[in-house]
ROGU-963812 format. One record per residue (C-alpha): residue in three letters; chain; x, y, z. Coordinates in pm, 1 decimal, always signed. Each point is the difference from the previous one (the first is absolute). Example, Ala and Ser with C-alpha at 12.3 -4.5 7.8 and 13.67 -1.06 7.14 Angstrom:
+------+-------+----------+----------+----------+
: rest : kette :       px :       py :       pz :
+------+-------+----------+----------+----------+
:  ALA :     A :  +1230.0 :   -450.0 :   +780.0 :
:  SER :     A :   +137.0 :   +344.0 :    -66.0 :
+------+-------+----------+----------+----------+
! end
This chain:
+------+-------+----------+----------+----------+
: rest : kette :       px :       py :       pz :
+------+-------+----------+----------+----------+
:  UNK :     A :  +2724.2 :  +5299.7 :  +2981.1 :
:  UNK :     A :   -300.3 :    +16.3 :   -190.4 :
:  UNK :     A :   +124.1 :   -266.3 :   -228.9 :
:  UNK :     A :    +74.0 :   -247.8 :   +325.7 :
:  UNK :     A :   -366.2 :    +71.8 :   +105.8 :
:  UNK :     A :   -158.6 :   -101.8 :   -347.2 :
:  UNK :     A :   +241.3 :   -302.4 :    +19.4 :
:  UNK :     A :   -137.7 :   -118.8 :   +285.4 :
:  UNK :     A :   -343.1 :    +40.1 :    -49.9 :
:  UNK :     A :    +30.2 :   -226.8 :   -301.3 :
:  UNK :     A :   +270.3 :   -252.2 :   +129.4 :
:  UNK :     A :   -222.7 :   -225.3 :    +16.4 :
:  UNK :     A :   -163.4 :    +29.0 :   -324.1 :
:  UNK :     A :   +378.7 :    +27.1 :   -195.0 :
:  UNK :     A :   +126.4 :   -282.7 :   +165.2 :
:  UNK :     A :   -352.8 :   -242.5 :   -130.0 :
:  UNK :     A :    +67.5 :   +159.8 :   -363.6 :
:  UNK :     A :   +363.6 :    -78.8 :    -13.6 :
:  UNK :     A :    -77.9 :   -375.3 :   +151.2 :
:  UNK :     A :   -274.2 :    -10.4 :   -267.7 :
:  UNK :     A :   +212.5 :   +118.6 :   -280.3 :
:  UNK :     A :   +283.7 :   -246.1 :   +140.9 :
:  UNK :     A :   -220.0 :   -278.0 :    -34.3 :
:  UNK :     A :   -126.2 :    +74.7 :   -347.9 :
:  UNK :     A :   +380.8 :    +36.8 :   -108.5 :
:  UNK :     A :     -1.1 :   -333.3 :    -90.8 :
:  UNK :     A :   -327.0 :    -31.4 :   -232.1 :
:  UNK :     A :   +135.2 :   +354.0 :   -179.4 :
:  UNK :     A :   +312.1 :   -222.5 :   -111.8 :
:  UNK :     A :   -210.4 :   -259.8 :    -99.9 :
:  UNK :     A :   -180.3 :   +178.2 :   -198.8 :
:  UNK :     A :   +266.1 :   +229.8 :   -202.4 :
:  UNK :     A :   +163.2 :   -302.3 :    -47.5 :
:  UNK :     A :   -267.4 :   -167.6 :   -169.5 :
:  UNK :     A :    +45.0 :   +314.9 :   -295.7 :
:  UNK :     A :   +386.7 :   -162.2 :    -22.2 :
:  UNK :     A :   +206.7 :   -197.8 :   -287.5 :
:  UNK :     A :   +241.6 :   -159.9 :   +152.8 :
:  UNK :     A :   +296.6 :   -128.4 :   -185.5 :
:  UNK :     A :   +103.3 :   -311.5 :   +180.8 :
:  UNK :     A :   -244.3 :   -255.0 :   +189.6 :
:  UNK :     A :    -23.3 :   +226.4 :   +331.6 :
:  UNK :     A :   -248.2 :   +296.3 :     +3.3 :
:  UNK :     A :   +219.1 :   +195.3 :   +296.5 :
:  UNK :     A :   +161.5 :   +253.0 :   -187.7 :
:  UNK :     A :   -217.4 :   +259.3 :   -220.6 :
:  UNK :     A :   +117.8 :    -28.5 :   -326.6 :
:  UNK :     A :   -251.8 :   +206.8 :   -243.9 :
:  UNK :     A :   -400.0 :    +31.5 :    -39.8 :
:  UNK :     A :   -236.7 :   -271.2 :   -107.9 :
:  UNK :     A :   -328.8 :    -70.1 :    +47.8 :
:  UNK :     A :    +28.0 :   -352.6 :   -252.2 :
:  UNK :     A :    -69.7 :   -186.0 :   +387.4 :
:  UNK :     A :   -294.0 :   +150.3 :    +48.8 :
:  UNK :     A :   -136.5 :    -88.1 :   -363.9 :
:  UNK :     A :    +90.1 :   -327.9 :    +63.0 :
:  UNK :     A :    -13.0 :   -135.8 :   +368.6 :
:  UNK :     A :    -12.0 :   -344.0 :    -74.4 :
:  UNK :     A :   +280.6 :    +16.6 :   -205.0 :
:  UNK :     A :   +224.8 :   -232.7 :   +214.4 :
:  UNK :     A :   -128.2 :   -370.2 :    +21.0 :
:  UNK :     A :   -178.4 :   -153.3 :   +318.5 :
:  UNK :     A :    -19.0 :   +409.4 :   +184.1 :
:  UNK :     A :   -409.8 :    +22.3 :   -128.0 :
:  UNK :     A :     -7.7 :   -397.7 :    +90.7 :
:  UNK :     A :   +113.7 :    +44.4 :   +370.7 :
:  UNK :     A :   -193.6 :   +328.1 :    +11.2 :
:  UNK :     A :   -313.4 :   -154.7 :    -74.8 :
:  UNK :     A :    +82.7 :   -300.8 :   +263.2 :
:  UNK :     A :    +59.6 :   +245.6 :   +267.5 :
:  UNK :     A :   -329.4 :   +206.0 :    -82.8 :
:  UNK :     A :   -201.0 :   -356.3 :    +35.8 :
:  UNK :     A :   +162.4 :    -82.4 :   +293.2 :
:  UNK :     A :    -23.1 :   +347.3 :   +167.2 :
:  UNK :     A :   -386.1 :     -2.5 :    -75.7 :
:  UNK :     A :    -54.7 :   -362.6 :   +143.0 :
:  UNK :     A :   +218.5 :    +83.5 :   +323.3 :
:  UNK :     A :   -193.5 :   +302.9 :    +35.3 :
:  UNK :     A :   -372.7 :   -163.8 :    -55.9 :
:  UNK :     A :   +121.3 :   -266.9 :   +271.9 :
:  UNK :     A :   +213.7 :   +160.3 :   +269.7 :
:  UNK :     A :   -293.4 :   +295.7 :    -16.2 :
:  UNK :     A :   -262.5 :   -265.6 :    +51.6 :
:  UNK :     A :    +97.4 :   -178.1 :   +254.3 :
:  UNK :     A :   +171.9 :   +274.6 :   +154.2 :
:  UNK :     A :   -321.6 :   +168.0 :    +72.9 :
:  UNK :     A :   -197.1 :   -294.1 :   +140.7 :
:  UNK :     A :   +308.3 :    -10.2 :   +218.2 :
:  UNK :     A :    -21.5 :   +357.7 :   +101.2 :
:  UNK :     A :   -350.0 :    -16.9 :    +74.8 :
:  UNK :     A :    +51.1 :   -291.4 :   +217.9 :
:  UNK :     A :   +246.7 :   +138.3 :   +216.0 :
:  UNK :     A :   -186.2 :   +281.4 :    +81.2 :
:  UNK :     A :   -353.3 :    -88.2 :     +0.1 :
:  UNK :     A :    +22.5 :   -334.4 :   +135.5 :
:  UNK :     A :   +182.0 :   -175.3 :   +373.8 :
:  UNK :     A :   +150.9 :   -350.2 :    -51.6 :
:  UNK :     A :   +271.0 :   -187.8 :   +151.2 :
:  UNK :     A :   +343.8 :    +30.4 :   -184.9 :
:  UNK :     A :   -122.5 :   +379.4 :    -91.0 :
:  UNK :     A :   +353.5 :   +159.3 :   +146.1 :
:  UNK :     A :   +192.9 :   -281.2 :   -153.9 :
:  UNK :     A :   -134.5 :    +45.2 :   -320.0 :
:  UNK :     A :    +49.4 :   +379.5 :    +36.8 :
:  UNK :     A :   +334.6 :    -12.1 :    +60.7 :
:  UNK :     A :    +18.2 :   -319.5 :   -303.6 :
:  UNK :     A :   -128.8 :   +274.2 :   -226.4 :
:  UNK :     A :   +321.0 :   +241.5 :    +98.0 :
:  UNK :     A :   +219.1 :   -221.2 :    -86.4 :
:  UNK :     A :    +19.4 :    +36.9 :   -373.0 :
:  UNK :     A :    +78.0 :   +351.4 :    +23.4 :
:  UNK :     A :   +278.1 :    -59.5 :   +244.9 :
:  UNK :     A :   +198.5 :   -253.1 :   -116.0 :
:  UNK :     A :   +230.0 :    +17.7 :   -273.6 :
:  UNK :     A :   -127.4 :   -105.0 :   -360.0 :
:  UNK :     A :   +280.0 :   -264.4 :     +2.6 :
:  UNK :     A :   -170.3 :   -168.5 :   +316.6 :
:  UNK :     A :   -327.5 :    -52.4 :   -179.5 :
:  UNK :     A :   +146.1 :    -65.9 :   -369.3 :
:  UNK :     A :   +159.4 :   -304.8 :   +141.0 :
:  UNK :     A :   -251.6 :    -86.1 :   +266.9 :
:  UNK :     A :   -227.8 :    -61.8 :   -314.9 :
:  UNK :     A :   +244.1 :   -156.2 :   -200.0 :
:  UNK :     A :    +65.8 :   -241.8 :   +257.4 :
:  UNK :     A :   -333.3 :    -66.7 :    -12.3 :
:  UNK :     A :    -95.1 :    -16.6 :   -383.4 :
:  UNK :     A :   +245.8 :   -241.0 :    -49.9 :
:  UNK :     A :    -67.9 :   -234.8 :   +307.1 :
:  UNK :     A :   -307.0 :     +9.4 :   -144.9 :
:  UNK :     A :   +104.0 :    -94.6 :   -328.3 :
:  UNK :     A :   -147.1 :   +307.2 :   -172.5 :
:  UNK :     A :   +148.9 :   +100.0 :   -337.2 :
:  UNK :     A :    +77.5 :   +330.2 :    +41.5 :
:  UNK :     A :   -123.0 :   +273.0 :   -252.4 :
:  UNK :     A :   -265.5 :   +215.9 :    -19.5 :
:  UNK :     A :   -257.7 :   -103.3 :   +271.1 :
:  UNK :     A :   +284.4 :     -4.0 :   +269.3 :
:  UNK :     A :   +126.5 :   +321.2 :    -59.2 :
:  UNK :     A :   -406.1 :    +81.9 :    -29.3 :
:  UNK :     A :    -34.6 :   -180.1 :   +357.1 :
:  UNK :     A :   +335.2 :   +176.0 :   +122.3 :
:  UNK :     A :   -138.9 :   +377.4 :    -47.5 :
:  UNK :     A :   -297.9 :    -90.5 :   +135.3 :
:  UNK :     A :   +141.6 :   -123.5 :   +277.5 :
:  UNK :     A :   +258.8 :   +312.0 :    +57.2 :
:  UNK :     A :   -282.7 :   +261.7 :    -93.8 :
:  UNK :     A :   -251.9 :   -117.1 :   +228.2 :
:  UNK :     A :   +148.6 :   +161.4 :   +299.1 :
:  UNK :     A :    +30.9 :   +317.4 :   -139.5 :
:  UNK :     A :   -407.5 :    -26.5 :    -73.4 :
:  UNK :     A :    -85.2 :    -95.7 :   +316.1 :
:  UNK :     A :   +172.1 :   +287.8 :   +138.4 :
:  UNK :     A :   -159.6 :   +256.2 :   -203.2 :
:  UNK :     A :   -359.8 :    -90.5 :    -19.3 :
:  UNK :     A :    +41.2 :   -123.8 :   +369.4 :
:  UNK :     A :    +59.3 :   +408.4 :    +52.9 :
:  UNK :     A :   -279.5 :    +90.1 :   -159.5 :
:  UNK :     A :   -243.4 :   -226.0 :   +153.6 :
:  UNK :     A :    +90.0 :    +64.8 :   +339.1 :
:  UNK :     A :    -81.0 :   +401.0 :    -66.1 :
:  UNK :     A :   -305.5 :    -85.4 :   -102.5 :
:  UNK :     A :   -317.8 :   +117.1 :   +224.8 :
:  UNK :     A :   -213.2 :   -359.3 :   +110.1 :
:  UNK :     A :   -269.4 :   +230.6 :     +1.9 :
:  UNK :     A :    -75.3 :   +100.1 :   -383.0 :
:  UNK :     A :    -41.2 :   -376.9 :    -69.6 :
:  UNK :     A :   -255.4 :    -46.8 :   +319.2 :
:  UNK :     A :   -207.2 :   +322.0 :   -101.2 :
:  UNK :     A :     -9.7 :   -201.5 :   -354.4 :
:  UNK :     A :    -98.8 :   -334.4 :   +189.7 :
:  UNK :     A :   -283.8 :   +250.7 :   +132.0 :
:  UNK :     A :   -102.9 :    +78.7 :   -302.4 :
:  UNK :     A :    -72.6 :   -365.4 :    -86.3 :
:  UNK :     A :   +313.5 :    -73.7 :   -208.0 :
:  UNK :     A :    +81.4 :   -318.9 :     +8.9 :
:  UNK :     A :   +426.6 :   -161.0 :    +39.1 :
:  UNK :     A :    +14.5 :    +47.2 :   -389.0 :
:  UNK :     A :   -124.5 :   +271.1 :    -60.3 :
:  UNK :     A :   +147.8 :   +187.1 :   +353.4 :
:  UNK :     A :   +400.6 :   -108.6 :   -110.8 :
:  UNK :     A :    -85.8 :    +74.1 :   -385.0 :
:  UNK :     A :    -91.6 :   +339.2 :    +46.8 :
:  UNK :     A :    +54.3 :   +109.1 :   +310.1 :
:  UNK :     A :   +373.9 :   -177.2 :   +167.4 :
:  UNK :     A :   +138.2 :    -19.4 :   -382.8 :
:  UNK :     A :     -7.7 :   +274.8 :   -106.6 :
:  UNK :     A :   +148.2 :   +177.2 :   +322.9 :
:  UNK :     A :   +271.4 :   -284.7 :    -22.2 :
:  UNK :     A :    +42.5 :    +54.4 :   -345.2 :
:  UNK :     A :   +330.0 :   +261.8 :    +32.8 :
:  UNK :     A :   +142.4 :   -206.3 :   +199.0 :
:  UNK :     A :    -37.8 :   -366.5 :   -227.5 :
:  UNK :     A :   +117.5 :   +247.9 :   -289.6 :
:  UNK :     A :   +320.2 :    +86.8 :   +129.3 :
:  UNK :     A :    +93.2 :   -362.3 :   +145.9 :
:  UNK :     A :    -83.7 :   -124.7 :   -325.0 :
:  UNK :     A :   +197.9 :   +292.6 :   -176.5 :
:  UNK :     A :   +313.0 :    -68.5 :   +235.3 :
:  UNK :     A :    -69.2 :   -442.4 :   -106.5 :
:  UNK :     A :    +56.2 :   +104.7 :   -366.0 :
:  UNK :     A :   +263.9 :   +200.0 :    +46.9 :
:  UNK :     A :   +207.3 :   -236.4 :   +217.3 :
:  UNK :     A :   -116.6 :   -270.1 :   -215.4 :
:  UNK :     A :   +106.3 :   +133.6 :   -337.5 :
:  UNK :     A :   +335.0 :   +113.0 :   +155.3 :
:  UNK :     A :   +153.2 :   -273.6 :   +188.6 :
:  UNK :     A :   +261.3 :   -170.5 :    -57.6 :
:  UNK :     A :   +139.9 :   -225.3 :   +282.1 :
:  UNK :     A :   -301.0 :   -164.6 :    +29.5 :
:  UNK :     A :    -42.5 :    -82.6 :   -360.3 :
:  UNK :     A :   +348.7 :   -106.7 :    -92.6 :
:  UNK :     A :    -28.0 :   -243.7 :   +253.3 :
:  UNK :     A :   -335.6 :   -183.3 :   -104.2 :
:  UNK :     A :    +23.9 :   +112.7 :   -342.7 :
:  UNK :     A :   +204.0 :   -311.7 :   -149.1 :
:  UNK :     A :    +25.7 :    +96.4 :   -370.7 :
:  UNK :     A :   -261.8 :   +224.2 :    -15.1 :
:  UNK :     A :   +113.3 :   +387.7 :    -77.8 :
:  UNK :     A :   -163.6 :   +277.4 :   +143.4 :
:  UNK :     A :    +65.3 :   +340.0 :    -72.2 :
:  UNK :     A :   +214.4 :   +105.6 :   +313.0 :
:  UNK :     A :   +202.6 :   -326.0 :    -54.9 :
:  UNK :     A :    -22.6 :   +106.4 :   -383.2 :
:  UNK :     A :   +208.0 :   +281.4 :   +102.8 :
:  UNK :     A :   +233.3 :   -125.7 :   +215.3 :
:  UNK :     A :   +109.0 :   -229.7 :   -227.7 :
:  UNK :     A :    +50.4 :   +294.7 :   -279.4 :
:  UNK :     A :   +228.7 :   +153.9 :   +211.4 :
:  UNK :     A :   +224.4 :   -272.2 :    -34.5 :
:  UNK :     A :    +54.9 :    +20.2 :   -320.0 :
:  UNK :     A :   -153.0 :   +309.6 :   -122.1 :
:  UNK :     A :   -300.8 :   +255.2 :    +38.5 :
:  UNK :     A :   -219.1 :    +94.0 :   -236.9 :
:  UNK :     A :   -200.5 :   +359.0 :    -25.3 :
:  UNK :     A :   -312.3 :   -164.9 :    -19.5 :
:  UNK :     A :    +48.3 :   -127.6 :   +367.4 :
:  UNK :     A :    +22.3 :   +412.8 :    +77.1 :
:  UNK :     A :   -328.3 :    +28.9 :   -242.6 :
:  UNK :     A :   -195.7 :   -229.0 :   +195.7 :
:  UNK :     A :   +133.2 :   +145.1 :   +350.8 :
:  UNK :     A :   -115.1 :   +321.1 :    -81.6 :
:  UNK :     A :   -294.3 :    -93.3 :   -203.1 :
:  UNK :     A :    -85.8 :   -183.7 :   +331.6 :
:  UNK :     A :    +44.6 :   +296.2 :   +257.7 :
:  UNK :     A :   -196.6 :   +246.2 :   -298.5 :
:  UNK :     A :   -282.8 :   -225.2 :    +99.1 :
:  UNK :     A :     +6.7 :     +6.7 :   +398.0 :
:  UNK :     A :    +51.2 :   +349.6 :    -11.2 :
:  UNK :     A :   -259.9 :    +62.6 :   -256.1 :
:  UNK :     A :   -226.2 :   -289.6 :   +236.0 :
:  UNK :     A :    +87.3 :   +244.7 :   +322.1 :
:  UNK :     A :   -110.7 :   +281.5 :   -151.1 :
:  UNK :     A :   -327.0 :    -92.1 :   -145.1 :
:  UNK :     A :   -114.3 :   -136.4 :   +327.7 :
:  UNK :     A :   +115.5 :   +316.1 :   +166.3 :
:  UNK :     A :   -209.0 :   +158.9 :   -254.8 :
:  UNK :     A :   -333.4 :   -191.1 :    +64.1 :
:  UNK :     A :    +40.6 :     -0.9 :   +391.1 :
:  UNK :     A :    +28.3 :   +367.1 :     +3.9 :
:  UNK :     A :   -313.7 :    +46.8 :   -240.0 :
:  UNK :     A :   -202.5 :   -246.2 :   +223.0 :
:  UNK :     A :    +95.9 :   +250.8 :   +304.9 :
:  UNK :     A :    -92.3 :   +289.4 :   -129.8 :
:  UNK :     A :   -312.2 :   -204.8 :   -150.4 :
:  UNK :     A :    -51.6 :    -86.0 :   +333.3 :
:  UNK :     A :     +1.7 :   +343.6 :   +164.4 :
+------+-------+----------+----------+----------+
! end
């Protein structure tokens, strides 16, 4: 009886840990099999210790190449859909124009169509417009899928924000510079982080999107689905764990610095 009590006080809690841990299952593989040697061309079946992968992760031609490409393009895609994502956010909230609930309801649309839809919306497009396709229309193609997702954070943010800090600043004889600089940025700032967070995340992990505008250009999501046609190397495992090391390590370190600027604060 006693145990049935403590069980469900902490139902709850077990079921989010075992959901968490089910979640993760898939970057543990990853990573133990990054340590593997396999014998044949497939890394599926754990064959004996090695960490040669990790001394050498651009062992296997054109994986560093198309990792690079999908950095560059992940950074762009991020600089632009963040941009203009949060002069559209703004706009919507702060400002009443015709076409405002149409263009609210535009902005949705991204997020719930399927990829497919807008891969070949925009290749339709590229190619009535004669545009070779490469590395500015996949460029142009994230942009255009990440932008919703922007909007929809920062647009969040700003709409929690209180009208009245920036009016006791206008008070004070701040001018619109100086009033948005450091008074409405900074309180948006959380919110323009994790939009553009979720950009380069969508943007260095698609796929759809890319293979259809990418024409001969090899990113590194098509970079691996085209190694598991004919063979997967460890270093793909080094790089997906090396990868998730990194937005862990990210997560934690601004955990870190937003609990020392609470307690800083109190």
């Amino acid at each position: 009886m006693a145990f049935v009590d403590w069980l469900k006080r902490r139902l709850v809690v077990l079921a989010g840990l075992f959901t968490l841990a089910y979640l993760l299952l898939p970057n543990v593989v990853v990573t133990v099999f990054s340590f593997n040697d396999p014998k044949g061309r497939f890394n599926y079946e754990w064959q004996k210790f090695s960490a040669d992968a990790w001394t050498d992760p651009c062992g296997v031609a054109d994986l560093c190449g198309s990792l690079s490409l999908s950095l560059q393009i992940a950074l762009w895609a991020t600089l632009g859909a963040t941009a203009l994502g949060t002069a559209i956010a703004f706009a919507l909230v702060r400002y009443r124009f015709r076409a405002r609930g149409a263009v609210n309801s535009l902005i949705f649309l991204p997020m719930a169509m399927p990829e497919v839809v807008m891969a070949a919306s925009l290749l339709t497009l590229f190619l009535n417009m004669g545009v070779q396709l490469g590395f500015w229309t996949i460029l142009i193609a994230h942009i255009m899928f990440c932008l919703s997702f922007v909007v929809t954070a920062v647009k969040a943010r700003v709409m929690s924000m209180d009208p009245r800090l920036e009016q006791a600043a206008q008070d004070l004889y701040a001018g619109p510079f100086q009033t948005f600089l450091r008074v409405t940025l900074p309180i948006a700032a959380p919110g323009i982080a994790a939009g553009a967070l979720l950009a380069f995340a969508l943007s260095f992990d698609d796929f759809i999107i890319t293979n259809f505008n990418a024409g001969s250009t090899v990113t590194f999501p098509m970079f691996v689905w085209g190694s598991a046609q004919r063979g997967t190397p460890v270093q793909i495992n080094v790089i997906g764990t090396a990868m998730f090391v990194l937005a862990v390590l990210f997560v934690l370190t601004s955990m870190v610095i937003s609990n020392r600027r609470t307690k800083h604060k109190a």
